[in-house]
N, CA, C and O atoms as a DFTB+ gen file, in Angstrom:
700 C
 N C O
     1  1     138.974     148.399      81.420
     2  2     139.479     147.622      80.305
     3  2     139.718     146.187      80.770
     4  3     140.491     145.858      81.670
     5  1     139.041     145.470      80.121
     6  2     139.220     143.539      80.432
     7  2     141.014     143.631      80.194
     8  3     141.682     144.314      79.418
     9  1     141.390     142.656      81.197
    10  2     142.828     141.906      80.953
    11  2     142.630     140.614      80.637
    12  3     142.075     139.852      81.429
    13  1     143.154     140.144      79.192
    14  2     143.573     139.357      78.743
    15  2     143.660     137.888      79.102
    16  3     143.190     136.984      78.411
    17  1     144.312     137.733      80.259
    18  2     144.233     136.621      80.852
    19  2     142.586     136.215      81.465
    20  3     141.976     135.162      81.283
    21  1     142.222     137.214      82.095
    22  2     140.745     136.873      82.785
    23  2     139.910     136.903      81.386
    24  3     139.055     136.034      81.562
    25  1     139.762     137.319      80.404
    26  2     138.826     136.592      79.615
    27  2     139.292     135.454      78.717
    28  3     138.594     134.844      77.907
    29  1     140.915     135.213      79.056
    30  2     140.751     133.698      78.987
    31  2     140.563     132.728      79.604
    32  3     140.555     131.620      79.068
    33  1     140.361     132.921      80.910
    34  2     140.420     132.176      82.047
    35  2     138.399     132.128      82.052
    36  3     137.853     131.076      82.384
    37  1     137.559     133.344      81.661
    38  2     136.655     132.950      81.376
    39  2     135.783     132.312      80.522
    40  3     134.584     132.069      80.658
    41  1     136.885     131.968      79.225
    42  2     136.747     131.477      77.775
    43  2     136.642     129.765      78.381
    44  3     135.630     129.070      78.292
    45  1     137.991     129.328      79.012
    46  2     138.352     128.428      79.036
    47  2     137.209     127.606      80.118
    48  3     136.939     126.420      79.926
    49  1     136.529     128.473      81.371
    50  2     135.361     128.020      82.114
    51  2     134.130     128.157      81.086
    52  3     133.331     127.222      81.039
    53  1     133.974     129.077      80.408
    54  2     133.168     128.645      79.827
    55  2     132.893     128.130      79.030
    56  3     131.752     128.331      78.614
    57  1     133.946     126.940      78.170
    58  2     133.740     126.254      77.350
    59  2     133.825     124.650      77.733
    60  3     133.639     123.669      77.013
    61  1     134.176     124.742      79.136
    62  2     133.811     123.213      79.607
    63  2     132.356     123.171      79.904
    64  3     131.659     122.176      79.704
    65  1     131.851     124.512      80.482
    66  2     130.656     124.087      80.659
    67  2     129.844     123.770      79.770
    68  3     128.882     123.006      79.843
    69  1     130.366     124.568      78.614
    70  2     129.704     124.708      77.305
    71  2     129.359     122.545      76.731
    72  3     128.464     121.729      76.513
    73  1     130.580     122.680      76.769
    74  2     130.922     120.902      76.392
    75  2     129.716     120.313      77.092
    76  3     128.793     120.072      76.314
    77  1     129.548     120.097      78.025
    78  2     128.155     119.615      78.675
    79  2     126.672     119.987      78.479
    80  3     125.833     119.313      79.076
    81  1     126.304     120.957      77.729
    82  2     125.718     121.142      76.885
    83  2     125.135     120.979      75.301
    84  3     124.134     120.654      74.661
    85  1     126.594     121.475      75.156
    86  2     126.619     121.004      73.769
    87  2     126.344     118.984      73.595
    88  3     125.542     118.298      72.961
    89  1     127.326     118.723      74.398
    90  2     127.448     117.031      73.923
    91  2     125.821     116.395      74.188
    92  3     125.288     115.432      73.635
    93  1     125.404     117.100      74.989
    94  2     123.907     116.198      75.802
    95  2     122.983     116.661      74.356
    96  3     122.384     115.810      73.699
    97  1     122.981     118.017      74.022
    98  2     122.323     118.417      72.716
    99  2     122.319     117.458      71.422
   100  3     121.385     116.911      70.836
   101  1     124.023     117.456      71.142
   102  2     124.541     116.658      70.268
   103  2     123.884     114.924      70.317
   104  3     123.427     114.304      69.357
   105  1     123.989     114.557      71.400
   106  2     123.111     113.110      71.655
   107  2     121.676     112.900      71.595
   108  3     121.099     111.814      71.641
   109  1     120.977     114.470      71.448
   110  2     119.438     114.097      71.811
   111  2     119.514     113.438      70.222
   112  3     118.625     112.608      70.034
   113  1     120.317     113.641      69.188
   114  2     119.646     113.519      67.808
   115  2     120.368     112.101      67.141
   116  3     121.229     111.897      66.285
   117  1     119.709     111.441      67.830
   118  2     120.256     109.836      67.008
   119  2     119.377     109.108      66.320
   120  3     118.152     109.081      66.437
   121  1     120.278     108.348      65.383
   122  2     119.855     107.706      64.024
   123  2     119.576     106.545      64.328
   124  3     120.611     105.881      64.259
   125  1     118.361     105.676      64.760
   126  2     117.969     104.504      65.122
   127  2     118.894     103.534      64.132
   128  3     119.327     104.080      63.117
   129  1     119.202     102.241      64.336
   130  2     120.275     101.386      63.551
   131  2     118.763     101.055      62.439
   132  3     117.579     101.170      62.755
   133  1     119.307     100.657      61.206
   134  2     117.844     100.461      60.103
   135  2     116.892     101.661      59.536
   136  3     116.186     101.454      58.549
   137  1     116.904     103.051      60.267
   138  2     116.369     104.045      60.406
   139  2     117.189     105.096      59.077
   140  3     118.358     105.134      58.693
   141  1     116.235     105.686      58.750
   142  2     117.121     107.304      57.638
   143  2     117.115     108.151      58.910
   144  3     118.141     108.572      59.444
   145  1     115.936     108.352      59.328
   146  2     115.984     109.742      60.097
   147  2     116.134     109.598      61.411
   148  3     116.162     108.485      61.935
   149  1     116.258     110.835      62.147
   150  2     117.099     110.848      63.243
   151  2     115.391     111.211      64.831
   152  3     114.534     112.092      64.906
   153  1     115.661     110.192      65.573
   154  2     114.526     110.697      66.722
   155  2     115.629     111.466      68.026
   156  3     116.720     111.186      68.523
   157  1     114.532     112.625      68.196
   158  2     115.025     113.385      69.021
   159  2     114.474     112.971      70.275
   160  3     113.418     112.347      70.376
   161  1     115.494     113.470      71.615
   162  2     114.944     113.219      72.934
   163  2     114.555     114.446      73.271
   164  3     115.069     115.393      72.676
   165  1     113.943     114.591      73.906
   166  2     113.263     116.149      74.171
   167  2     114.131     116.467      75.592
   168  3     114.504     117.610      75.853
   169  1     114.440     115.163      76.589
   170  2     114.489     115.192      77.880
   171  2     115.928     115.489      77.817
   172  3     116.299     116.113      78.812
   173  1     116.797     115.256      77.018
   174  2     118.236     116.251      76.755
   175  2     118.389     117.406      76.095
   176  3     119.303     118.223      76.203
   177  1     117.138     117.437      75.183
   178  2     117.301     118.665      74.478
   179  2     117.267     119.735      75.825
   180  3     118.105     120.505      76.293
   181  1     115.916     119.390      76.186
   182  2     115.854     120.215      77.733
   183  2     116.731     120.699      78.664
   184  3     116.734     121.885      78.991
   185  1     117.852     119.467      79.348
   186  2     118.828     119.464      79.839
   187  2     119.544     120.693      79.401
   188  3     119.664     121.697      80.103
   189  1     120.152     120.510      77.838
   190  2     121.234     120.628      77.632
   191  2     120.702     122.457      77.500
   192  3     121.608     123.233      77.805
   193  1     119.220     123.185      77.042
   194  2     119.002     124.212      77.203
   195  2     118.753     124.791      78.512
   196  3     118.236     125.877      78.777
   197  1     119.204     123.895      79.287
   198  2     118.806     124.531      81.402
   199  2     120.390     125.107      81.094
   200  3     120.681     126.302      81.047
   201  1     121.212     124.125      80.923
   202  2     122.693     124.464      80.961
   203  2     123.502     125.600      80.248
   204  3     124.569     126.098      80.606
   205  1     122.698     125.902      79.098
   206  2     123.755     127.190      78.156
   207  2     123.422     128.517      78.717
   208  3     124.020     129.442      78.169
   209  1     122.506     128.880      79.802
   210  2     122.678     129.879      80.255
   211  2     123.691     130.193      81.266
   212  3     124.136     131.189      81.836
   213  1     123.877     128.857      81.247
   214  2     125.432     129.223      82.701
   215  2     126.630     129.077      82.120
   216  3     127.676     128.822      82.717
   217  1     126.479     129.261      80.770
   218  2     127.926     129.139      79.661
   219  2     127.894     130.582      79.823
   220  3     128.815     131.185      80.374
   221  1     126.892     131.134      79.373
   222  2     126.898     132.835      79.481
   223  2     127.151     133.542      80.397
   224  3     127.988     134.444      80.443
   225  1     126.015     132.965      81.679
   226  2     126.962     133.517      82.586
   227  2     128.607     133.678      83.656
   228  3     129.249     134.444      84.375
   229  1     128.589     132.761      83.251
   230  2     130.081     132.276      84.020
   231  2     130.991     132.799      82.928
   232  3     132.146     132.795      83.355
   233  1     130.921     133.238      81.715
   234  2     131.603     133.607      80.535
   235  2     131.572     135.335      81.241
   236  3     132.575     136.012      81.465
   237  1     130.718     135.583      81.386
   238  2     129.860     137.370      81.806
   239  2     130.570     137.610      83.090
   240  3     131.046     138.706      83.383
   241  1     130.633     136.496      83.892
   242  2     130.845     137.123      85.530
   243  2     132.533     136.933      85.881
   244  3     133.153     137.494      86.785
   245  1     133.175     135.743      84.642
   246  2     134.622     135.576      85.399
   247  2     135.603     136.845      84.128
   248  3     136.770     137.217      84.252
   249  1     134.922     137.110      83.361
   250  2     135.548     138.173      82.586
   251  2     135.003     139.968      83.001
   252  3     135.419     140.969      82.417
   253  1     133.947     139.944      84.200
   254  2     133.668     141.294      84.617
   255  2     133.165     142.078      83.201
   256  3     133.535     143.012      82.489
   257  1     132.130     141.125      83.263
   258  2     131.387     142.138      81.750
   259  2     130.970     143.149      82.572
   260  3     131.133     143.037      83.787
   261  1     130.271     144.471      81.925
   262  2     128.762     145.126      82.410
   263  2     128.025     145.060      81.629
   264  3     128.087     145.080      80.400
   265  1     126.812     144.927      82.733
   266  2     125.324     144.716      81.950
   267  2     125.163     143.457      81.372
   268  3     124.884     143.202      80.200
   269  1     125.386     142.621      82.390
   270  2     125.353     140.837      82.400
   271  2     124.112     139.945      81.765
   272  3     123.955     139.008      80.982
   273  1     123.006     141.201      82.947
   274  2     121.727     140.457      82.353
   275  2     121.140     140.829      80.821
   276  3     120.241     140.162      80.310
   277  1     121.598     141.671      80.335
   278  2     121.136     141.877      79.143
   279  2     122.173     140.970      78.417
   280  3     121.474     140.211      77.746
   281  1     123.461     140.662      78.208
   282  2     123.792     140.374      77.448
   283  2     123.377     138.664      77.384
   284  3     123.299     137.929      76.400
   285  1     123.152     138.370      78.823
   286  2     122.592     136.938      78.782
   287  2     120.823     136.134      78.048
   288  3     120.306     135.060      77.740
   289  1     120.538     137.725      78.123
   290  2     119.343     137.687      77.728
   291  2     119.649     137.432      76.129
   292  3     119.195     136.447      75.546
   293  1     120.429     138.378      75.513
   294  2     120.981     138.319      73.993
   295  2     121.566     137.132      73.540
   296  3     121.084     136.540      72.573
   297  1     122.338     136.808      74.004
   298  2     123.102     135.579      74.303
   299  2     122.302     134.287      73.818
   300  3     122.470     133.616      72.800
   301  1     121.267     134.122      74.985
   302  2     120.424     133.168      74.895
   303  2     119.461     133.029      73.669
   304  3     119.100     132.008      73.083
   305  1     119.189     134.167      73.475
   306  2     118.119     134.515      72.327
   307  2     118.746     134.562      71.207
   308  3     117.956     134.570      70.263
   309  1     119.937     134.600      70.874
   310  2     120.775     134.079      69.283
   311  2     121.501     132.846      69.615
   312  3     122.634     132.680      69.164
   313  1     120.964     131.999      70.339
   314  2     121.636     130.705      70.805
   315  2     120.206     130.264      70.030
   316  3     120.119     129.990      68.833
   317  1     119.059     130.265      71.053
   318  2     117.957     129.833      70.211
   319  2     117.771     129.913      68.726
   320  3     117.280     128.965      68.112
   321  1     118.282     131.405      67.922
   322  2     117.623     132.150      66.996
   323  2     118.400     131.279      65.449
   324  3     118.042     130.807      64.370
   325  1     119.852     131.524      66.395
   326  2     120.766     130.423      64.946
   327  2     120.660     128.599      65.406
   328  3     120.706     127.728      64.537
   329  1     120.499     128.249      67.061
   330  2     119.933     127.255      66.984
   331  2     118.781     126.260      66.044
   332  3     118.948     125.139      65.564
   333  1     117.386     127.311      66.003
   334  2     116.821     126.870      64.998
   335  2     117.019     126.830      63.400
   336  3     116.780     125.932      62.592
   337  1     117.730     128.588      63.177
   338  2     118.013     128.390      61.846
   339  2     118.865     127.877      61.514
   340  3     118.627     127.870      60.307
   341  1     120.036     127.241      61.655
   342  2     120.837     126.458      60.831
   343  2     120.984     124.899      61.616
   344  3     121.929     124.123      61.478
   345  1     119.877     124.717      62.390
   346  2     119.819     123.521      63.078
   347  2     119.099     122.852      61.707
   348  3     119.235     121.646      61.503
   349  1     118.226     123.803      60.662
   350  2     117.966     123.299      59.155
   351  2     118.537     122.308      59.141
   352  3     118.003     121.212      59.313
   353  1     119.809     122.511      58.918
   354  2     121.269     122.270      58.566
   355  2     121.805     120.943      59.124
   356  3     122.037     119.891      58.528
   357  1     121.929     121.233      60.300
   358  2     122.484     120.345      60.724
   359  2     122.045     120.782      62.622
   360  3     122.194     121.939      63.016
   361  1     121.592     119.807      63.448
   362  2     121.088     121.075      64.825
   363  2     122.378     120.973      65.541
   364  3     122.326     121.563      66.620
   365  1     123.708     120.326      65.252
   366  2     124.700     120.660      66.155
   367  2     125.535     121.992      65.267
   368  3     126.363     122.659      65.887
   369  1     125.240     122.307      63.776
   370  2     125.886     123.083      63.774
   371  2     125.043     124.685      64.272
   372  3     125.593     125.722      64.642
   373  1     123.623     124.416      64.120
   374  2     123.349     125.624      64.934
   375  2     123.637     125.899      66.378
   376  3     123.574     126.969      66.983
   377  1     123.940     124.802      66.766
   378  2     124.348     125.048      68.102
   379  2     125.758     125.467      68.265
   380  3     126.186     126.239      69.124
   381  1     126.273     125.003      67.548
   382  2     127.973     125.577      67.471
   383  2     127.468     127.150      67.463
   384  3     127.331     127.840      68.473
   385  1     127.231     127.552      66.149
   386  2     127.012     128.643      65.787
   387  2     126.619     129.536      67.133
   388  3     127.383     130.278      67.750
   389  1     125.141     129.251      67.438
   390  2     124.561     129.784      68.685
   391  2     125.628     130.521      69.555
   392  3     125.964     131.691      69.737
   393  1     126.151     128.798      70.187
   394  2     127.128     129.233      71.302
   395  2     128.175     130.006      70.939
   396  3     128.673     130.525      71.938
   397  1     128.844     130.371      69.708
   398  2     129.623     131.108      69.675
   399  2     129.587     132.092      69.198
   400  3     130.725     132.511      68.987
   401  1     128.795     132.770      68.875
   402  2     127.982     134.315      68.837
   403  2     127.468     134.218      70.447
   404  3     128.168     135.115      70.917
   405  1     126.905     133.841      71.267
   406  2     126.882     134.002      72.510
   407  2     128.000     134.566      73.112
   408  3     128.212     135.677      73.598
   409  1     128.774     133.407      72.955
   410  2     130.280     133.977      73.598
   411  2     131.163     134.835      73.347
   412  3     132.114     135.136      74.068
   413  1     130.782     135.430      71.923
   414  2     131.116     136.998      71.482
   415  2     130.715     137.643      72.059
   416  3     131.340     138.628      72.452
   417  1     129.235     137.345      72.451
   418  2     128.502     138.786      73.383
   419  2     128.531     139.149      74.824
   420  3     128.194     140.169      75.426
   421  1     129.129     137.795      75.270
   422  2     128.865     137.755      76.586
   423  2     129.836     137.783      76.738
   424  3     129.742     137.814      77.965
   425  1     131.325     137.813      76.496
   426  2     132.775     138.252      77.049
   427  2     133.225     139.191      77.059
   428  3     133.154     139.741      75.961
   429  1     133.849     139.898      78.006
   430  2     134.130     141.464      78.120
   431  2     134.561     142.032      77.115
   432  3     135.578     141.490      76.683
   433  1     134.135     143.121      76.406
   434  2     135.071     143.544      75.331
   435  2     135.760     144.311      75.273
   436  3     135.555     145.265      76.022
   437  1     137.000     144.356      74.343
   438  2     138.435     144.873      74.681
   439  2     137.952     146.187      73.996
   440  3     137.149     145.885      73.113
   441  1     138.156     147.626      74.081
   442  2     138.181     148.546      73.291
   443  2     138.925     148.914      72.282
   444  3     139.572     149.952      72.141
   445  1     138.785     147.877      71.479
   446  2     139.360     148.156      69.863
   447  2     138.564     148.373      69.438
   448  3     137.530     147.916      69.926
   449  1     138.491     149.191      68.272
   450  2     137.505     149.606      67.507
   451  2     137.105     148.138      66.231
   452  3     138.117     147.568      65.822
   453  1     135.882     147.658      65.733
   454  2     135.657     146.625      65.300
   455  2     135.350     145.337      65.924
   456  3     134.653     144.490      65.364
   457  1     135.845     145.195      67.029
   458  2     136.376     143.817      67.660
   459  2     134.812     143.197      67.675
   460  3     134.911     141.983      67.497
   461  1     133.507     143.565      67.813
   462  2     132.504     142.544      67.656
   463  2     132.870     141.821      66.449
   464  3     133.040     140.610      66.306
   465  1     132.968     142.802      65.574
   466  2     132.985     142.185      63.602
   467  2     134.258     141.432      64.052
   468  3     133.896     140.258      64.128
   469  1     135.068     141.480      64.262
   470  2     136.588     140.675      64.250
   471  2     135.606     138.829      65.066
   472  3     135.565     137.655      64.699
   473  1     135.215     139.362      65.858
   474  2     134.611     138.125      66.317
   475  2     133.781     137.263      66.135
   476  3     133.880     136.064      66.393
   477  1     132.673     137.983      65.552
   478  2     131.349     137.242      64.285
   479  2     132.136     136.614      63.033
   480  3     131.849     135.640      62.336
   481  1     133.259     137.526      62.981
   482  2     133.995     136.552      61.403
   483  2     134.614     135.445      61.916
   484  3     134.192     134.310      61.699
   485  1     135.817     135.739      62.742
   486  2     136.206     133.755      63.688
   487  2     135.118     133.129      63.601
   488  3     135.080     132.178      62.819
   489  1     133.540     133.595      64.628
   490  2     133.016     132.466      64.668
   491  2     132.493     131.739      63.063
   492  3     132.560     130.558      62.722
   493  1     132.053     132.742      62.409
   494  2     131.594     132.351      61.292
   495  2     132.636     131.672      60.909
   496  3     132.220     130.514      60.866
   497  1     134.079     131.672      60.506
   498  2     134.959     130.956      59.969
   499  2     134.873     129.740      60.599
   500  3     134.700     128.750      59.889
   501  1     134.974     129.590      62.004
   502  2     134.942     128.486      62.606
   503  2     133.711     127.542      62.350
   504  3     133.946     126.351      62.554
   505  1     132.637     127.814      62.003
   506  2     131.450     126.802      61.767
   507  2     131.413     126.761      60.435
   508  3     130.572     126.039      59.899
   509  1     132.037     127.290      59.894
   510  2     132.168     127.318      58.053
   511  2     133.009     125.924      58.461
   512  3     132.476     124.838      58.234
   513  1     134.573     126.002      59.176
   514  2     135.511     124.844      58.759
   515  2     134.743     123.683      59.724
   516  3     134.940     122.541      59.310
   517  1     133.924     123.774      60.910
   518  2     133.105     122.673      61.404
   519  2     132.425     121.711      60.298
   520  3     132.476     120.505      60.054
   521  1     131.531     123.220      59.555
   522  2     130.791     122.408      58.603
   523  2     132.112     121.265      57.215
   524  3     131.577     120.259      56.751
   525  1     132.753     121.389      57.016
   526  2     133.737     120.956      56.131
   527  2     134.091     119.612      57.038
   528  3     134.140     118.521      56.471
   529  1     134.280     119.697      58.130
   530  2     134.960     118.207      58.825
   531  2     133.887     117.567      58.976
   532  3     133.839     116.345      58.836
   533  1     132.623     118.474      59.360
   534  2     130.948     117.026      59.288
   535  2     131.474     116.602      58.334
   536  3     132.185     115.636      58.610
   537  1     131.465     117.008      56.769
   538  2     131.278     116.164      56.012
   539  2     132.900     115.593      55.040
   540  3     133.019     115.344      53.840
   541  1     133.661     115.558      55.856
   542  2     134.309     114.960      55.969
   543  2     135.049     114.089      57.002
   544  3     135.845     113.230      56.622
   545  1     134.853     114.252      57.993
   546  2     135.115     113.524      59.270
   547  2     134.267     113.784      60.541
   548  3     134.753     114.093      61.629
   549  1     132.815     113.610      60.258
   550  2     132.213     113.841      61.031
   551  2     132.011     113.910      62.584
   552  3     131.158     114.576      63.171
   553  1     133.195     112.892      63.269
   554  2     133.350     113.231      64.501
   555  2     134.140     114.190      65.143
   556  3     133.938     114.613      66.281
   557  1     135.196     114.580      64.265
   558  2     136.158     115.441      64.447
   559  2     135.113     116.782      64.115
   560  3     135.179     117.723      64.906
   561  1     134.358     116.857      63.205
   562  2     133.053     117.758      63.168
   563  2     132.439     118.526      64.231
   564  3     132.228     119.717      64.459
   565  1     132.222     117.379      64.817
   566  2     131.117     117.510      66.407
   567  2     132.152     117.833      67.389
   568  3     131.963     118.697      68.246
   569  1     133.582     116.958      67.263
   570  2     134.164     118.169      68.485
   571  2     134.598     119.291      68.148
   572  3     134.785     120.168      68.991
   573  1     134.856     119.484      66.763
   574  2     135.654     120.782      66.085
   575  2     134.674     122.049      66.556
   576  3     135.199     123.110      66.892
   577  1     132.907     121.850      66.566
   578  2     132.022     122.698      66.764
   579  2     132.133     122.367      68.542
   580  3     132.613     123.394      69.022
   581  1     131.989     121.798      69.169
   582  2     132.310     122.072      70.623
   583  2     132.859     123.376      71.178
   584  3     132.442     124.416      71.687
   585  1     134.080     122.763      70.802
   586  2     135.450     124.066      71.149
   587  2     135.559     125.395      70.383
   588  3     135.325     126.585      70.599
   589  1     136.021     124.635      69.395
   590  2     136.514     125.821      67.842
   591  2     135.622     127.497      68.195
   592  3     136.140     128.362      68.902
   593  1     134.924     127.575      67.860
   594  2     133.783     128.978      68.112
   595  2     133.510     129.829      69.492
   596  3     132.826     130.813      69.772
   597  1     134.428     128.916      70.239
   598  2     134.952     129.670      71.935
   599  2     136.309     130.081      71.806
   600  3     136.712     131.158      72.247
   601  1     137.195     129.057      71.072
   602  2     138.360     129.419      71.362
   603  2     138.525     130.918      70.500
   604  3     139.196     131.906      70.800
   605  1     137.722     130.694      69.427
   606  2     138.120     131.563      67.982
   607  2     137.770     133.130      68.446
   608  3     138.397     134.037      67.899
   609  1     136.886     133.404      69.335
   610  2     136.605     134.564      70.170
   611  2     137.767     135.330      70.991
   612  3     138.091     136.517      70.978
   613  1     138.478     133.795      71.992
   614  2     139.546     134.820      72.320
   615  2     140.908     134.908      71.538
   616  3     141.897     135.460      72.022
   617  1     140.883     134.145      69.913
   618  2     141.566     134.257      69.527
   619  2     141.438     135.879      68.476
   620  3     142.243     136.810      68.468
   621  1     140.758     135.805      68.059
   622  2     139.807     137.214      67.563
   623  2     140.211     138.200      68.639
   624  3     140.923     139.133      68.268
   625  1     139.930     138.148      69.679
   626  2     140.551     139.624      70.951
   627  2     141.598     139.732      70.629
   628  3     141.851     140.850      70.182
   629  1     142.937     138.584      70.653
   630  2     144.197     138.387      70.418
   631  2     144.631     138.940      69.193
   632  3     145.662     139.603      69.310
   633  1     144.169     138.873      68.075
   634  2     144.721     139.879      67.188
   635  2     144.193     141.418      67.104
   636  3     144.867     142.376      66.724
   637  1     142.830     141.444      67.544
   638  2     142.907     142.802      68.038
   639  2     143.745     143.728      68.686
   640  3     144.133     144.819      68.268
   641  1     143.997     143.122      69.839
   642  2     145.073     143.008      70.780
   643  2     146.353     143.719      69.840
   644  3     146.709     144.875      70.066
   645  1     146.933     142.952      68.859
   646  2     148.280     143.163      68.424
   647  2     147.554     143.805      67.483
   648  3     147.191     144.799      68.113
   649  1     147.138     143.898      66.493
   650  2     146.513     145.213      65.727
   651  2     146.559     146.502      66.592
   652  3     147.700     146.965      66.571
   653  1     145.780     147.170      67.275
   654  2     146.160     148.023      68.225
   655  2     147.395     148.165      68.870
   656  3     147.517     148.782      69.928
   657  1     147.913     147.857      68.536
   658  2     149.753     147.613      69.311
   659  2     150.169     148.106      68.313
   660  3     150.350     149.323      68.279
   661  1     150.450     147.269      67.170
   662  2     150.841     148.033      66.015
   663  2     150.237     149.061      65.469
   664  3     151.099     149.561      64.746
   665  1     149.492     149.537      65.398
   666  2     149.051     150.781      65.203
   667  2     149.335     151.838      65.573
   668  3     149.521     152.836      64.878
   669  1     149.436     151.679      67.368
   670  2     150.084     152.932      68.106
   671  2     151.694     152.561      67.816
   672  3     152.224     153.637      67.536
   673  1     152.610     151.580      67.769
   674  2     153.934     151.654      67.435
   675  2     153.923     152.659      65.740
   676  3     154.752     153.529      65.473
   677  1     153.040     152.325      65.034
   678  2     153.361     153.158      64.283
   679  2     153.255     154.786      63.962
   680  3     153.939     155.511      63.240
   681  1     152.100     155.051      64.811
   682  2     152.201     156.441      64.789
   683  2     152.982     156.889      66.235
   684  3     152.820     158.044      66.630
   685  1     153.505     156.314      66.714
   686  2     154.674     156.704      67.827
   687  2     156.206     156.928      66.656
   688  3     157.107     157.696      66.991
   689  1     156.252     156.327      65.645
   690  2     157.565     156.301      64.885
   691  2     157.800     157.766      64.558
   692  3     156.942     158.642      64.671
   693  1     158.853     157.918      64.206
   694  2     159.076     159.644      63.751
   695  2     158.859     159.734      62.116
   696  3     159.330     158.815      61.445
   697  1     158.487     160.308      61.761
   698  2     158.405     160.501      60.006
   699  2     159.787     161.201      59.785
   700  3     160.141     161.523      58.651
């Protein structure tokens, strides 16, 4: 059974690394001054995809997942998969997205019953309220999707966590 602290301690490594990724991503896509549309750099896009596999793993190895390489393999491949599809959208919010369905998969999981679904809904909530600050405060946007969808994972364990607590306090009570 994961303890608590070590998959936050692997949340928290892996979301700096994450930041260095994400931000180099976030920069390949700029809006020339005079320009509508946005030219991409390929030579950060690149970068910043050498780097999100070591979000996964360092997420996988300081929380003592099992079965690392598969989940990195998964990981990576719905990083790409919502990368492209809601990169539609916007490509930092597929990348939010990405990385934080990654980091659902790739952090040890607690044995509560549900807890993937508890965690696909944070992240989804979290790039739902990302998407709301793009278009309203768009920089607060881009860092809100940075962080937000890592933290919301081990915040998601955390009420699992006390859900299961309360649960057994209650059938421990006497009728």
């Amino acid at each position: 059974m994961p303890t608590r602290w070590r998959n936050w301690l692997a949340l928290a490594v892996g979301i700096i690394v994450q930041l260095f990724s994400y931000i180099l991503y976030a920069a390949a896509f700029v809006i020339p001054e005079g320009e509508s549309e946005p030219t991409v750099d390929a030579g950060l896009v690149a970068i910043a995809l050498v780097i999100a596999p070591l979000v996964f793993l360092s997420i996988g190895l300081i929380s003592r997942r099992r079965g690392i390489p598969r989940a990195l393999v998964r990981s990576m491949g719905l990083l790409v998969v919502f990368g492209l599809a809601l990169g539609l959208l916007s490509p930092i919010v597929g990348a939010a997205a990405g990385f934080g369905i990654g980091i659902a998969i790739s952090l040890n999981m607690p044995e509560f019953d549900g807890q993937l679904r508890r965690r696909l809904v944070a992240v989804a909530l979290a790039v739902a309220y990302m998407v709301v600050m793009l278009v309203l405060i768009p920089p607060a946007g881009v860092l809100a999707g940075a962080v937000l969808p890592g933290l919301v994972v081990g915040f998601a364990d955390e009420y699992g966590a006390w859900r299961e607590e309360r649960t057994r306090a209650k059938r421990s009570l006497p009728r």
